[in-house]
N, C-alpha and C positions, 0 to 999 in steps of 0.2 A: 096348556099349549106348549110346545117344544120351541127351543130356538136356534136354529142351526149358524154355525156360526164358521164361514172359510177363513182359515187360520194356517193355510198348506202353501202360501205363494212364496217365492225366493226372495224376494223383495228387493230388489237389482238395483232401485234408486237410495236404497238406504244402507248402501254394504257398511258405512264406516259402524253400524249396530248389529248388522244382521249376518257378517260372517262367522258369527261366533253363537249367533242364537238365529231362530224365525221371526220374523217381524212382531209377530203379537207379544212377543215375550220382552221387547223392546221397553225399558222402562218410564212409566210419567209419574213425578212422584213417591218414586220408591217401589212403583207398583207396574205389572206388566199393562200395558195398555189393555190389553185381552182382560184382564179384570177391571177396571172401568164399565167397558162395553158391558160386560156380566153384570155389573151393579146399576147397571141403567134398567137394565129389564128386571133385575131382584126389587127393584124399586116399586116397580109396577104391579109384583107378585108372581114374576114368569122365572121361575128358577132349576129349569129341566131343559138343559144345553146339549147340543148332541155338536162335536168340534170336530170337523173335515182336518184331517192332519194332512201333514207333507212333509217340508222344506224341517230338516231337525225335529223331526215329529217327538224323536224321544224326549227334547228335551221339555214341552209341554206335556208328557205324559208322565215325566218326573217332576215336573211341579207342582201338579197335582196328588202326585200319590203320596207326596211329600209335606202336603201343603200343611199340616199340623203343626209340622214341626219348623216347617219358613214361618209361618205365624204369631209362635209364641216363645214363651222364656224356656230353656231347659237347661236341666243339669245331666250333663255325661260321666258315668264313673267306668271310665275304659278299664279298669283291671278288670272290674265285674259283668262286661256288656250292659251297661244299666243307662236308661234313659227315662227321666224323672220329666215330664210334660206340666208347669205350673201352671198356665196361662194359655187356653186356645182361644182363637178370634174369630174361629170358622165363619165359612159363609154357610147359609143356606142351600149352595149350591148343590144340584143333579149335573152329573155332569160324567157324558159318552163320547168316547175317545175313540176315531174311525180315523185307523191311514189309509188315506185315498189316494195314497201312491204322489212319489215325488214331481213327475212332473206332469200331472194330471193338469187338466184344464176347468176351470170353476164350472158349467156344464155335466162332466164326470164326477167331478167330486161329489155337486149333488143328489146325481143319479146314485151314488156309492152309498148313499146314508137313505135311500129309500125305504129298505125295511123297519129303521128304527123308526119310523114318521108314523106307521100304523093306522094309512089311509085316513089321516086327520088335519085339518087345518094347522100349519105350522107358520113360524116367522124366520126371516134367513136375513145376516147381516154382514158384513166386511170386518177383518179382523182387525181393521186399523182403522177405525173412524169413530168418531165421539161425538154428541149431542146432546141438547136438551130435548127430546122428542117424547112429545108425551105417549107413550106406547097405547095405553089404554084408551086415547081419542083413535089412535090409528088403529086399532082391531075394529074399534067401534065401526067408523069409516069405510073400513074394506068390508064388514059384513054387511054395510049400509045399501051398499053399492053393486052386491051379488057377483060381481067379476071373481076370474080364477085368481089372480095378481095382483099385488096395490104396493107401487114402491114410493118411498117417502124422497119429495121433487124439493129441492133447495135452490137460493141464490146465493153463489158464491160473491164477496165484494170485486171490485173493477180491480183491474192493475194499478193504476193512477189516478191521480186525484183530477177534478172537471174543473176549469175554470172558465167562468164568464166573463168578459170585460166589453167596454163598449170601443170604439176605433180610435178613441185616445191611448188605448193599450193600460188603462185605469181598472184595474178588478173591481168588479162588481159581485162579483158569489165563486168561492171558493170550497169545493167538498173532497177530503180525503177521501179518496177509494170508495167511491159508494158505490152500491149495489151496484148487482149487473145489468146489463142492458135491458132487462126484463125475460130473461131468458132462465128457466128452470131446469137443472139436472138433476142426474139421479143419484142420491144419497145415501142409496143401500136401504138400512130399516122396512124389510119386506115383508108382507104376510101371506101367504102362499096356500089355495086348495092345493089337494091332492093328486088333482085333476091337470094339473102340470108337469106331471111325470112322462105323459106321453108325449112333450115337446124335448123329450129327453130321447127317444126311441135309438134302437143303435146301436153303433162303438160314439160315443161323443167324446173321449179322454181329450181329445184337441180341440173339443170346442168350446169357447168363451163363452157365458150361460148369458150376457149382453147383447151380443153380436147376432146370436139364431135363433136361438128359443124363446128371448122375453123378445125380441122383436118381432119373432111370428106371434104370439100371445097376444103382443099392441095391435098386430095389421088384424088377427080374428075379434078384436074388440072385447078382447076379458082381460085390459087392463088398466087401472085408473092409478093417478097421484093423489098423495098426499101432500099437500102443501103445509111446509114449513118454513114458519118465517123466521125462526129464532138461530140459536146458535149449533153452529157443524163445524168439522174440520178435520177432515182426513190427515193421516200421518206419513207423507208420502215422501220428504225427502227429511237430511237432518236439519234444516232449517224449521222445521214443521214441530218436530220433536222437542226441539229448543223454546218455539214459542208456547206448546201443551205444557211444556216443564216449568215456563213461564208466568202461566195464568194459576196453574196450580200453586204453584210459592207464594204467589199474590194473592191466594184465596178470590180468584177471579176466572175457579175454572167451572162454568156452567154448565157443565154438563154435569157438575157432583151436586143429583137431585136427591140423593141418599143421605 
């Protein structure tokens, strides 16, 4: 099964990383976030990536054509043109490189990579978002289910912490930041029939794949959640970045099920 993966956005809230690269290329670890993501589902056994490019396309299509040699130890002898490769770390990675044009709309992009999908069930994911999601419960789940759709529904924690006290103004139950209200969003990790292409119909390049088409999907009833209780965290501004780089140095980043 293929896993598509929007890696094309500008990434506007993250300029002080991303005007020099695209967001996925953004490091956590040493490592582009957009690899992570990749080692989430090589975990699982799904390691045939088809990547919607955009925003600095080249520069993700030179890190991969490269990636031998970002990976391992070598000796250059420039008088000779010579390049000695001691040590590769490769991934198992498959992996298809489609510019879907820069300022295409998520919508477009994935109408742009229709032919690589080969009328099969495929998985579609955000190029900046990390978890512990067991992949192989959520294919299981969306084929359980028969719907065209199945996106994986998170609870992000509260802003602030809840305190209870009684009218003495004496605390009685104090919780940092806990969950949210009860209230479940959408977290990207999707598994997608083929059969969703026609909510693409069109020019869509300006349309958000959120906004029209997975929301016709939900109102025709071919879409279900996955519920995830464990840990997510998009990388959406540099605070965000700072704390992924954080849990990683602390060997407390959960989402590395590899």
């Amino acid at each position: 099964m293929k896993v598509v993966i929007l890696a094309g956005g500008l990434g506007t809230r993250l300029m002080e990383e991303t005007e020099a690269r695209p967001k996925p290329m953004v490091e956590i670890g040493g490592k582009p976030i957009l690899w992570h993501i990749m080692k989430i589902y090589e975990a699982y056994g799904f390691n045939d990536f088809v990547l919607c490019l955009g925003y600095k396309a080249q520069s993700i299509k030179e890190y991969f054509l490269n990636y031998y040699l970002y990976n391992s130890d070598v000796t250059i002898e420039l008088e000779k043109n010579k390049v000695d490769v001691h040590f590769s770390n490769a991934e198992s990675f498959k992996v298809t490189l489609v510019d879907t044009g820069l300022t295409t709309n998520t919508a477009g992009r994935i109408k742009k990579i229709q032919k690589y999908i080969e009328n099969k069930t495929f998985m579609l994911t955000y190029g900046d978002g990390v978890g512990d999601v067991n992949i192989k419960d959520l294919v299981d789940y969306h084929k359980s289910h028969g719907k065209l759709a199945t996106l994986t529904s998170i609870q992000t924690p509260g802003r602030f912490g809840n305190i209870e006290m009684d009218e003495n103004g004496s605390v009685q139950h104090f919780v940092e930041k806990p969950q949210g209200d009860g209230m479940w969003i959408n977290g990207g990790f999707f598994v997608l029939e083929p059969g969703i292409f026609k909510y693409l119909d069109g020019d869509v390049d300006d349309v958000q794949w959120e906004k029209k088409p997975l929301k016709e999907i939900a109102e025709d009833g071919q879409l279900s959640a996955y519920k995830h209780p464990g840990f997510w965290k998009p990388m959406d501004a540099l605070r965000d970045r700072i704390e992924l780089e954080q849990l990683w140095n602390n060997g407390e980043a959960k989402w590395k099920i590899w």
